[in-house]
N, C-alpha and C positions, 0 to 999 in steps of 0.2 A: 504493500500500500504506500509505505513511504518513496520506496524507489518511483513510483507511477507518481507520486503526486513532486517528487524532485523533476522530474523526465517533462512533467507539463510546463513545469517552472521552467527548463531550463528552454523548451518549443518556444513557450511563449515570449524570452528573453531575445530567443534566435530570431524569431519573426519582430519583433520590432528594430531592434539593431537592423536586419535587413530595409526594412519599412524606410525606417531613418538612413542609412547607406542611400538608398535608391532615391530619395527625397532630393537629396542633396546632390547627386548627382544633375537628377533632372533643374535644380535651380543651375548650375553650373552652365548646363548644356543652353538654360536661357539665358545666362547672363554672356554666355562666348560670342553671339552675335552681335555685328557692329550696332553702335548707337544710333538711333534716328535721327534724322536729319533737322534741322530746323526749320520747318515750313510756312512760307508767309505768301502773304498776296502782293498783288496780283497773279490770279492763277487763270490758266487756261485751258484745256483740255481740247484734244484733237485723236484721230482715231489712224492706226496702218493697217488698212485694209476694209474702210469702211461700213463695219460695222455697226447693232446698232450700243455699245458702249460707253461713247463718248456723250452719245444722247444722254441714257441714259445718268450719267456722272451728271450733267448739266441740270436735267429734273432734279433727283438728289438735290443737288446743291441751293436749287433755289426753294425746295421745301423746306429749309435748314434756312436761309436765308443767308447762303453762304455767297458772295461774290464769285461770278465762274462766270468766263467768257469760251464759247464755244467755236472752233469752226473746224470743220471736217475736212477741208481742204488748207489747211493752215500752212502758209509759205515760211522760207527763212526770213524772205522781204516782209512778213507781216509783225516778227518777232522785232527786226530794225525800225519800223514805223514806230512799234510802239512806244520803243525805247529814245526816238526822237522825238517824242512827246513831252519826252522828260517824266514818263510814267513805266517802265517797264515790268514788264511778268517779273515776278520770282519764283515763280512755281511754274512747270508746264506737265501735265499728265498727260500719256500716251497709251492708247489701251490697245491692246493686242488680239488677233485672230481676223480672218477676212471673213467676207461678205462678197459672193460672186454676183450678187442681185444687185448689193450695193455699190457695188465697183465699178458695175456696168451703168447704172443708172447716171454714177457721177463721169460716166466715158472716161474711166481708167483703168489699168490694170495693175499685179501685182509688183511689174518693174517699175513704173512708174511710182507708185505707193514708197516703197524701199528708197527709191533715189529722194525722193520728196523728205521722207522722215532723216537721211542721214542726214542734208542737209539743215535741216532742222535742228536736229543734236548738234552739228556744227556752231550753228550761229549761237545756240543756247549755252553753248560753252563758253564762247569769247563773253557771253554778257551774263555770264556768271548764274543762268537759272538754274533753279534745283529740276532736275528730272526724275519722272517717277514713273517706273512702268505697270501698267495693271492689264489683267484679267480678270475679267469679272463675267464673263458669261456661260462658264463650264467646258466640259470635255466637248461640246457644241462645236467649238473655235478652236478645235486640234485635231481636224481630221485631215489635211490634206498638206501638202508641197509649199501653197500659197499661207497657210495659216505658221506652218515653221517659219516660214521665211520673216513673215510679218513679226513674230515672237522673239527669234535670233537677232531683230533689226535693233530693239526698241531694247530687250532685258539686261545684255551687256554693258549697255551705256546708262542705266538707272542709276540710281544715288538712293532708290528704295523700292521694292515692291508691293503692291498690295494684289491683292490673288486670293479670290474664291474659291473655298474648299477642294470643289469636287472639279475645278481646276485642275488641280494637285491631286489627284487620287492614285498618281503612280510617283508621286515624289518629285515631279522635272523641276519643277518653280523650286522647293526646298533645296535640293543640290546645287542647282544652280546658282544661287542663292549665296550658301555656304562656300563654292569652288570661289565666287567673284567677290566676294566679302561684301553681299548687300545687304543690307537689313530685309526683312521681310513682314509684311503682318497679312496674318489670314485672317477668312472671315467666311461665317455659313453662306450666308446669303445675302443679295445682291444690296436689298435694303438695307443690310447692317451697317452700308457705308456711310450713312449718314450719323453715327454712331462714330467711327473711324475718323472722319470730317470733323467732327466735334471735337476731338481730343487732339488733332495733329493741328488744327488751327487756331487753338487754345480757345474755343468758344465759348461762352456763360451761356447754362444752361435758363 
């Protein structure tokens, strides 16, 4: 009887000590990823591959009453404009995966899209905007040649990820992620970003 009730002591000792080991590891494991960026406005959101997510981000945002200017077709020369305003973006969001309905609708294609976005990154470097790559529309937006190409354009050159779960359901955003030292933040669903928007913009609730 004593041995059984030392033997439970001693399980029960085991399985915490483990509990606690494993705890701590996974804080570890979140604290290894780079720090977030510092995200301010003017923001603006554009889409590789025409999509509809960049739309989306812009609803979001004005239910939030968060300042977002949109354009789907956004030039390097529009980032220069704006910045001779004497008012420039500091944010630009670029959402990933194509749209063959939408690509044709806007009479483009996907070499077009790709040349358009690196240019972009270009310009957005010299004037110092933060960029931030997302996906937010699911496994929907990785099924083909054109949707890799439009994801490999945009994710390398981020400064942050934001990426919908099921996104990610075989891990690509996550590695990727960790190999280029991005930050990244998931999120269930599409809605949640307004949640996300709230915090990375410091908004009062």
């Amino acid at each position: 009887m004593l041995k059984k009730k030392r033997f439970a002591i001693f399980s029960l000792v085991l399985v915490l000590t483990l509990t606690l080991f494993l705890g701590l590891s996974l804080i570890s494991l979140a604290t290894e990823q780079p720090s977030i960026p510092k995200v301010e406005l003017p923001l603006i959101v554009t889409t590789c591959g025409q999509s509809p997510g960049a739309l989306m981000i812009w609803v979001l945002s004005k239910q939030i009453k968060l300042p977002c200017d949109r354009k789907d077709l956004l030039t390097a020369e529009d980032l220069k404009a704006k910045a001779d305003e004497s008012n420039p973006y500091k944010t630009l969001i670029i959402t990933t995966g194509t749209s063959m309905k939408g690509m044709g609708a806007a009479g483009v294609d996907i070499d077009y899209e790709v040349a358009r976005i690196e240019a972009i990154i270009e310009e957005a470097k010299k004037e110092g905007i933060l960029i931030i790559g997302a996906h937010i529309e699911g496994m929907a937006r990785r099924v083909d040649a054109t949707d890799a190409a439009s994801i490999a354009t945009v994710i390398p050159e981020s400064k942050l990820l934001l990426i919908r779960e099921d996104s990610n359901e075989d891990g690509y955003f996550t590695k990727a992620a960790e190999e280029q030292g991005i930050p990244i933040i998931t999120f269930k669903e599409t809605l949640d970003l307004a949640d996300v928007f709230k915090k990375l913009f410091s908004m009062e609730e």
